[in-house]
N, C-alpha and C positions, 0 to 999 in steps of 0.2 A: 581416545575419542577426540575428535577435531573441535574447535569452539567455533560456535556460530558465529559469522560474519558479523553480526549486529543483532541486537537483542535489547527490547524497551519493553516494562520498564525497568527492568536489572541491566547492568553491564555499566556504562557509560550514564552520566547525568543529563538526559535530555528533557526538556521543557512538555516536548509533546509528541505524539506519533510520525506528525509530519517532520517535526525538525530531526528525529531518529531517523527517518527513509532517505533523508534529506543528505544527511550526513553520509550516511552508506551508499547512495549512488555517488555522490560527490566522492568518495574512495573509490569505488570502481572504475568511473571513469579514469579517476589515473594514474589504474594499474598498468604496466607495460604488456599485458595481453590478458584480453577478459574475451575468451573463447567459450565459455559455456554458460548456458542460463542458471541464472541462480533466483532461487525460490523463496520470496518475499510471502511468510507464513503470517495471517492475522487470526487471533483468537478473539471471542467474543463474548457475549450471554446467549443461551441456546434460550430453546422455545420457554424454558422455565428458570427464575433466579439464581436457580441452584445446579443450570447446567451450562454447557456451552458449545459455541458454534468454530468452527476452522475453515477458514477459505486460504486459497492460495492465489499468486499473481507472480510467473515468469518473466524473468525480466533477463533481457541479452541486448546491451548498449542501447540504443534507441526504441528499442520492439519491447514490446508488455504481452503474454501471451494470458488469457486467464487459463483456468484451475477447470473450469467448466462451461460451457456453451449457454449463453446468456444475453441475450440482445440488448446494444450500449448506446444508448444513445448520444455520440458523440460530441454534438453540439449542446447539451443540456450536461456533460461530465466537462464542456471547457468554460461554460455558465458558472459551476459550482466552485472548480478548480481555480478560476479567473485566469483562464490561458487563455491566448487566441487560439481562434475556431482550427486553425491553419495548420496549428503544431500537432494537430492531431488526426489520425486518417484508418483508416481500416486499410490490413494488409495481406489476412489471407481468414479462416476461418478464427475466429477469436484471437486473432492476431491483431493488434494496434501500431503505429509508429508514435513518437512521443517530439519526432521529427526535432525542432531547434530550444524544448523545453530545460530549462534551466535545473538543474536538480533539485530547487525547493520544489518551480512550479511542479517537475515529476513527481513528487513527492505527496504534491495537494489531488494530482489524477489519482494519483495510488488508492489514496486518503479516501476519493469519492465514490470510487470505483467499489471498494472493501465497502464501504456504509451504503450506498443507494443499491447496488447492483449482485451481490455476495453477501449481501447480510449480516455484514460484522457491526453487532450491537454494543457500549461498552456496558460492564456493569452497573449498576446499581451502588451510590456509599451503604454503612452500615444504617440508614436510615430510609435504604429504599430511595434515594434519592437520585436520578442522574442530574450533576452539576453540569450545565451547558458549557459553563466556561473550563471546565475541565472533562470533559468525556471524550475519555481515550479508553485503547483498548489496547492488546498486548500485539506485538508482532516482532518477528525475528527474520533475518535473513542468513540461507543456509545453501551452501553448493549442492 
């Protein structure tokens, strides 16, 4: 069985969601031919503590396709993301371009895109607590 492209938080030592998404585009781009989308999986907390939520986000060189039909508001995902408004555009149905974003800034779209719009919640610590400064949630990327 193949090993996933990337995978937080096992695999590699990343800080946070975004610097794992971060990392893995920054590899894709410079593979010598990245022909097919590949599927930036986010796991979450479902509607109960004790369940959880999976959204997906295709991703093929500049274009982010989502998992499901959902209305983005554009200019309020380059607000949260802090990209310019510019680098970002609609390109066909739930199709996006991510146009001249840097693969952190991709990474911070991803980020907003998974939390405000797809529902990716992270857990709770053992104390029922979400830490602000730490609330990540798991995602992998896989062909």
């Amino acid at each position: 069985m193949a090993e996933p492209f990337m995978e937080h938080p096992s695999g590699a030592d990343y800080e946070s969601v975004v610097e794992a998404m971060a990392d893995a585009i920054t590899r894709l781009r410079a593979l010598p031919k990245w022909a097919q989308w590949i599927a930036f999986q986010a796991q979450g907390m479902g509607p109960r503590d004790d369940s959880y939520h999976f959204a997906d986000i295709l991703m093929l060189h500049e274009r982010i396709k989502l998992g499901k039909s959902v209305p983005v508001d554009l200019g309020l995902v380059a607000r949260r993301a802090r990209v310019p408004r510019a680098y970002l555009s609609e390109v066909g149905r739930n199709t996006y371009s991510l146009g001249k974003a840097n693969p952190r800034q991709a990474a911070r779209i991803l980020d907003v895109i998974f939390r405000h719009y797809l529902g990716i919640r992270p857990h709770p610590d053992e104390d029922g607590d979400v830490d602000l400064e730490e609330d990540d949630y798991a995602v992998g990327a896989e062909w």
